[in-house]
C-alpha positions in Angstrom: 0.0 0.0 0.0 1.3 3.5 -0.7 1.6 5.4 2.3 1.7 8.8 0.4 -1.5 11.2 0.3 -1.8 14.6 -1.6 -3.3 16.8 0.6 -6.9 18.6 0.2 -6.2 22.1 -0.8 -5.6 25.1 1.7 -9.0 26.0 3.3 -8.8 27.9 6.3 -10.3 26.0 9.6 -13.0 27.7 11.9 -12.6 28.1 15.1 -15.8 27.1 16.0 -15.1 24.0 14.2 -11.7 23.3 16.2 -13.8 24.1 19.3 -16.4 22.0 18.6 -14.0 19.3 18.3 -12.5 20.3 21.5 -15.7 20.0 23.2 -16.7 16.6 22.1 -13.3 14.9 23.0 -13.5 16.9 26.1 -16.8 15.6 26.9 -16.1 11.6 25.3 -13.5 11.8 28.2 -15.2 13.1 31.1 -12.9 16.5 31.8 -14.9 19.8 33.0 -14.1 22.9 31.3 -12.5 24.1 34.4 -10.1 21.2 35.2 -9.3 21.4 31.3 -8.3 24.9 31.5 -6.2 24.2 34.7 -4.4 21.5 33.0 -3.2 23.0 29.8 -2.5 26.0 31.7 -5.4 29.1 30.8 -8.1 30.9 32.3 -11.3 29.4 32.4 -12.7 32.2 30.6 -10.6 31.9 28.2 -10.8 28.2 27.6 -14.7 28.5 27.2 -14.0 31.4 24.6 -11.8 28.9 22.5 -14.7 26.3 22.6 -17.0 28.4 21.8 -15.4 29.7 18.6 -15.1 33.1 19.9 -11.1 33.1 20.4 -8.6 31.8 17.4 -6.4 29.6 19.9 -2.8 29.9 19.6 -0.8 27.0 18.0 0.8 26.6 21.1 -2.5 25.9 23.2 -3.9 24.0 20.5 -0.8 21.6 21.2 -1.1 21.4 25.0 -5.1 20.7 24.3 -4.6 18.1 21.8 -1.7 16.3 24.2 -4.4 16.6 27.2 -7.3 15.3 25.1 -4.8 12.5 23.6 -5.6 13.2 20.0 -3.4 14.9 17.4 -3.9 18.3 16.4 -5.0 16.8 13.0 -8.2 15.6 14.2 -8.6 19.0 16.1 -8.4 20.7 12.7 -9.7 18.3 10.4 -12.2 15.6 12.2 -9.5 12.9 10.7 -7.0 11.1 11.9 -4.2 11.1 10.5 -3.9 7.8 7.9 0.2 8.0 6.5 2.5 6.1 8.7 5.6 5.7 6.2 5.9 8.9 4.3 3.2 11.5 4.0 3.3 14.0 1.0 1.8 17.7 1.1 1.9 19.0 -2.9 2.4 22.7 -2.7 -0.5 25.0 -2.0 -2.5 22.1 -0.1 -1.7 21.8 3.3 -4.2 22.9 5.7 -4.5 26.4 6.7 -4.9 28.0 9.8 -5.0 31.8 11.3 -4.0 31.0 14.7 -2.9 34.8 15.6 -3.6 37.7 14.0 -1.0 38.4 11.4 0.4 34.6 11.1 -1.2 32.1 8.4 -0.3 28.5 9.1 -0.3 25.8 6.8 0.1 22.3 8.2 2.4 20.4 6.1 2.7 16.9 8.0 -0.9 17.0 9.3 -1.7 13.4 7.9 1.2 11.7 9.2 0.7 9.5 12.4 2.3 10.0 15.7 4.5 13.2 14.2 7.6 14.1 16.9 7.6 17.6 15.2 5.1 20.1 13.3 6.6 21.5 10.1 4.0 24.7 9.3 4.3 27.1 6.2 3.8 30.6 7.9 3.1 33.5 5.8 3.0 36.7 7.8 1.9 40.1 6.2 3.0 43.5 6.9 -0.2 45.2 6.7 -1.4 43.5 9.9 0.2 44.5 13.8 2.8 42.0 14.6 1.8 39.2 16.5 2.5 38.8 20.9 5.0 37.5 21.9 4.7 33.0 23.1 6.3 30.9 24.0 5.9 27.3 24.4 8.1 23.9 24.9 10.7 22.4 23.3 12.3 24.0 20.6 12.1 26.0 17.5 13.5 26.2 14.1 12.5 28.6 11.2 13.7 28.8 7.4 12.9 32.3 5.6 11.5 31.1 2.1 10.4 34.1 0.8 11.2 38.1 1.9 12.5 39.5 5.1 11.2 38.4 8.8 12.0 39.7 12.2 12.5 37.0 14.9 12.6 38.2 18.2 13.7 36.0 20.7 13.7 37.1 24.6 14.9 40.0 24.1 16.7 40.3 20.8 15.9 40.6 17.2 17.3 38.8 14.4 16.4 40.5 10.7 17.0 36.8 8.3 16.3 36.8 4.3 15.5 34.4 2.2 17.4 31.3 2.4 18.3 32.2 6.7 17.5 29.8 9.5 17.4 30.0 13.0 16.7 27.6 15.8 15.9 28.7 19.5 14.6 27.4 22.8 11.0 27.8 22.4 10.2 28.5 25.9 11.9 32.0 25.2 9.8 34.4 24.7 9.4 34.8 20.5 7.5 36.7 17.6 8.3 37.0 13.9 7.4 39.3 11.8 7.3 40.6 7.9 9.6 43.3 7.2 9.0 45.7 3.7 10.9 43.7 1.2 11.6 43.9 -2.2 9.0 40.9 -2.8 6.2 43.2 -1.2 4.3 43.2 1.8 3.9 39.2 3.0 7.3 36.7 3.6 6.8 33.3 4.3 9.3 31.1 6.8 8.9 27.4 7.8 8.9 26.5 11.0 9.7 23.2 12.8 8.1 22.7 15.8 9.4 20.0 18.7 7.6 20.1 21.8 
């Protein structure tokens, strides 16, 4: 059997959809709202927000809720599992997209590969919207510019990188990119690896 799948094309993800999600597995499993917000580490407020759809939930806390519900973050964005357990293939233009912040577009490139140890996303930020807070989360980071210029702040330094620069950092830092004004216009694009 081939274990390669070409992605559906990029279609952004509701919140209310993801929360949705959230809400059933939450439910399935018998954890209150409250004791789910204590564990990944949120305000209850908050928490009830992301379920309700009226919150985008930050990558990071979409992570520590898939790890609590013990589900991948596919079937938290999708309704699928994930099917690919040798290789998994994402053509270009067809991973699944996500806004999780305001001013960062993710696309999932691995999201149908079982029992991932990292999350490779395609991030294209735009300068025309405010730069996004500053997370952090575990484990470590590494980005790749693909296309124009993007700040990196990390604790308290920023590092300007181009096309073609990487850089890798302890995630638990403190850290933000952004698009700088470039010669290819007003959006870059950097991959990022994610290990938690």
């Amino acid at each position: 059997m081939d274990d390669t799948f070409l992605s559906p094309p990029d279609t952004p993800v509701e919140s209310g959809e993801i929360g949705g999600r959230m809400r059933e597995f939450r439910e399935i499993l018998a954890i209150s709202a409250i004791d789910m917000a204590r564990d990944i580490g949120i305000p209850l407020e908050t928490y009830e927000r992301y379920e309700a759809g009226k919150l985008d939930i930050p990558i990071s806390v979409l992570y520590r809720i898939s790890n609590r519900l013990g589900t991948d973050t596919t079937v938290l964005l999708t309704g699928e599992d994930p099917r690919m357990e040798t290789a998994s293939v994402c053509r270009a233009g067809k991973g699944i997209q996500v806004e999780r912040y305001p001013g960062y577009e993710y696309s999932s490139l691995a999201y149908n590969f079982k029992d991932r140890t990292m999350e490779p996303l395609l991030v294209t930020l735009d300068t025309r919207k405010p730069p996004a807070p500053l997370v952090r989360h575990s484990g470590q980071e590494f980005n790749y510019v693909v296309k124009g210029k993007v700040r990196v702040t990390v604790g308290k330094r920023d590092y300007d990188l181009e096309a073609g620069d990487t850089i890798y950092f302890d995630a638990r830092l403190p850290h933000a990119q952004c698009a700088l004004e470039s010669d290819s216009g007003n959006s870059a694009q950097f991959i990022t690896i994610i290990q938690e």
